[in-house]
Each structure stands twice: as structure tokens, then as C-alpha cells.
N, C-alpha and C positions, 0 to 999 in steps of 0.2 A: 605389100603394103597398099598398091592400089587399088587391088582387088579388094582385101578388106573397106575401104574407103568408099570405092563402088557400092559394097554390099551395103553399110551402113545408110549411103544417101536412099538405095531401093527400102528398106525397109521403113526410114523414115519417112519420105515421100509414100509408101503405101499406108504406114499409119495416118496419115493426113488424109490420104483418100478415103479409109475406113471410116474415119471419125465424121470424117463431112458429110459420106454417103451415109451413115446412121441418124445423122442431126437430120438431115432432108428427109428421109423414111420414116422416121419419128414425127418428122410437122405433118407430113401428108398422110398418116396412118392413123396417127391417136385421135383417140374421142375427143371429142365438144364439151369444152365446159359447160357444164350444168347451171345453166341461167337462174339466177333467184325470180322466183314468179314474184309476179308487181303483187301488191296489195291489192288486193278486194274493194271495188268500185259500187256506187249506190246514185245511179241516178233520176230524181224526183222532177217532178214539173207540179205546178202549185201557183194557186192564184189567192191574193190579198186583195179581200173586199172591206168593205165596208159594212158595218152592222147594220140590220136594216131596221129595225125598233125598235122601241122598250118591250111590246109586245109578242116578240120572237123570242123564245128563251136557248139562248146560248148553251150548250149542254157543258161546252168548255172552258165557261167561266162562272166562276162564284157570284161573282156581281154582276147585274146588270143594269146600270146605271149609263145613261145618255151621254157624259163626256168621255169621247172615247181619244179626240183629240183635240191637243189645245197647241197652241203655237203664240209666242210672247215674240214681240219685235220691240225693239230699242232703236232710237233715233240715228244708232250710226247703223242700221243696217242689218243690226243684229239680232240675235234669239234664241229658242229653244224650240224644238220643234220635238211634242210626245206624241203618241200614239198609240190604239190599241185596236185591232183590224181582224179578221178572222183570215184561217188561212184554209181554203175550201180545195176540192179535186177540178173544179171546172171553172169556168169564168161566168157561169148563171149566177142568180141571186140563190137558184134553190138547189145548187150543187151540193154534195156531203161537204160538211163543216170537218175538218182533220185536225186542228188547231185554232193558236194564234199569232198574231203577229206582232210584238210588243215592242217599245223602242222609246230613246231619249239620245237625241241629237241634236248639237249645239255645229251648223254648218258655219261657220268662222271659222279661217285659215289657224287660230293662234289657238283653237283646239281640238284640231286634228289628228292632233298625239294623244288626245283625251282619253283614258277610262269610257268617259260616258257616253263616246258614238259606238255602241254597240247593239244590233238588233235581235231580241231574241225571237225564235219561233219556236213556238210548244206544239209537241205532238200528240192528240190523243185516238189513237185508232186500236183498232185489236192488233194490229200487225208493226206497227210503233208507239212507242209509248217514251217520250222524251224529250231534250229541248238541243236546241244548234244555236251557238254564237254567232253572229258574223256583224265581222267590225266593218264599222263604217268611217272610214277616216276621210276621203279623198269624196263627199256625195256632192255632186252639183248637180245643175237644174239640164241634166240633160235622158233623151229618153231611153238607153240602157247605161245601166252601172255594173261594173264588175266587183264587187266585193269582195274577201275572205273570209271563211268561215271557219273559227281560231278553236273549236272544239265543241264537244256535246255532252249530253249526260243521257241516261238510261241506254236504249237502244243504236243511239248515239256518240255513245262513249268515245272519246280521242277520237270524233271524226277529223278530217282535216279538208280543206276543198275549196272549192269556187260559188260564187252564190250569184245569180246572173241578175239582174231586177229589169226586167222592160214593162213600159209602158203597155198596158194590155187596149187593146181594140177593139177586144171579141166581150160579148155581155157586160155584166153590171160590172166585172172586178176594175182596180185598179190597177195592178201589177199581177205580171204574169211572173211568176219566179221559179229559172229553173237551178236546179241544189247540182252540183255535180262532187261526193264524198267519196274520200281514202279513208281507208281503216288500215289497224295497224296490223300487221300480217295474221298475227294470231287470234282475231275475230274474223269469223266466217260471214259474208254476203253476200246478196245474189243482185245482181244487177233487175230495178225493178222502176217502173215510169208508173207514175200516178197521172191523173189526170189525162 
């Protein structure tokens, strides 16, 4: 009987040692989970100028009329602030024109949750051809903003991303803006800098 008893603890105690030494052989042997690759990255750099006269014809816009921007103040502080700007490769006056830059933003805290702070930029080049949201909730008067950029259409389609805006230094532009977009895995991109 204690032999039996003996035998039984050896066999159990060796099944314990099989099954542990197979679990340890198994973590230290098997493959690597197969990492889902990140989505498809598109990052641009892009300067917002100003038009420069009724005499230059804008090739990306239908109208060319003089009010490109208007801005309404109210006595407590407040307003609207439109726009309409070109969005060029370089910060010259005579850099390629790629777009533009369009926009209706009311900077008062109570609407910030607005609809209406959103900026769009249109693209018209032979290599894109479409527009990018990016909402403007949070803009104050300082010299970079970080924005998001809540989707696109044409070449653009469901981008999602960051939209930088600084103060530009260099030439006539206004803002230097650089785009940083996700796509959604099943559109193809190639990582590409303008400007």
C-alpha cells in the first residue's frame, strides 16, 4: 500500500513538472503575435496667405471678389470672425496656390461646442483633389494651436488627424500649417511633405 502511494505521488509530481516545463517551452518558443500595422500616415506642411488682389486670378476659386475677410465685434467682446485665404506650398507671395482656406468662427467660450468653428481647407492639385475639416473649438489669441481634423472628402476621405496652425515668420503667409492624417487601414498612403 505504500508503495502504491509512493508511486502515485512520483507520477503526479512528474505530471506537474511536464505540464510546467511545457507552459515555459511554449512562452519561450512560439511566434510573436502578428501586430496589426498602424494605419497609413499623410503628412503635409502648408501656408495660409492672403489674397493678394483682385488682379491675380485665383485659379481655385470661382469668385474673386475683395471681401475675403470680415470680422463683426459686439460690445461685450464678441463676434464672428470669416475668412477666406489661399492655402499655397511655401510662405512667398508667389508660391503654387494648392487650395484654400475657408472658415466661420465665433471665439466666445458659450460656442465652443458650435457647429460653426469649423475650418475647411480645399484641395486642388493633380496629386489631391478634396477638402479636410478641422474643428476649431478651443482658438485663442496665441501663436500655435493644435486643432483636430474631424474628416475629409475626395482624396481625403475619413482622414482623421492633428492640424498644427503657427504663426508663420518666413514670407508674406500668415500661418504655417502643418496637417498630420490617419486613414482608415483600407486606403493606401504614402507618407508625403509639401512645401
Amino acid at each position: 500500500m505504500l508503495l502504491v502511494t509512493m508511486l502515485a505521488r512520483i507520477i503526479f509530481c512528474s505530471a506537474v513538472l511536464l505540464a510546467t516545463l511545457a507552459v515555459i517551452l511554449l512562452a519561450l518558443f512560439s511566434p510573436l503575435p502578428k501586430r496589426k500595422p498602424s494605419p497609413p500616415w499623410l503628412d503635409l506642411s502648408l501656408y495660409i496667405q492672403q489674397p493678394q488682389s483682385p488682379n491675380i486670378i485665383d485659379a481655385t476659386s470661382s469668385n474673386n471678389n475683395n471681401d475675403h475677410v470680415a470680422q463683426s465685434s459686439q460690445s461685450d467682446g464678441g463676434g464672428a470672425f470669416i475668412f477666406h485665404r489661399m492655402l499655397t506650398e511655401g510662405p512667398e507671395n508667389t508660391s503654387l496656390v494648392v487650395g484654400k482656406a475657408q472658415g466661420f468662427i465665433i471665439p466666445v467660450e458659450q460656442f465652443a461646442n458650435s457647429g460653426f468653428n469649423i475650418i475647411y481647407l480645399t484641395f486642388h492639385t493633380p496629386q489631391y483633389s478634396g477638402s479636410l475639416s478641422v474643428e476649431a473649438k478651443h482658438v485663442s489669441p496665441k501663436d500655435t494651436e493644435e486643432l483636430t481634423v474631424m474628416g475629409g472628402t475626395g482624396s481625403f476621405a475619413f482622414a482623421r488627424g492633428l492640424a498644427v496652425f503657427a504663426q508663420s515668420i518666413h514670407g508674406d503667409a500668415t500661418y504655417h500649417v502643418k496637417l498630420q492624417l490617419r486613414f482608415p487601414k483600407n486606403q493606401s498612403r504614402t507618407t508625403t511633405i509639401l512645401g
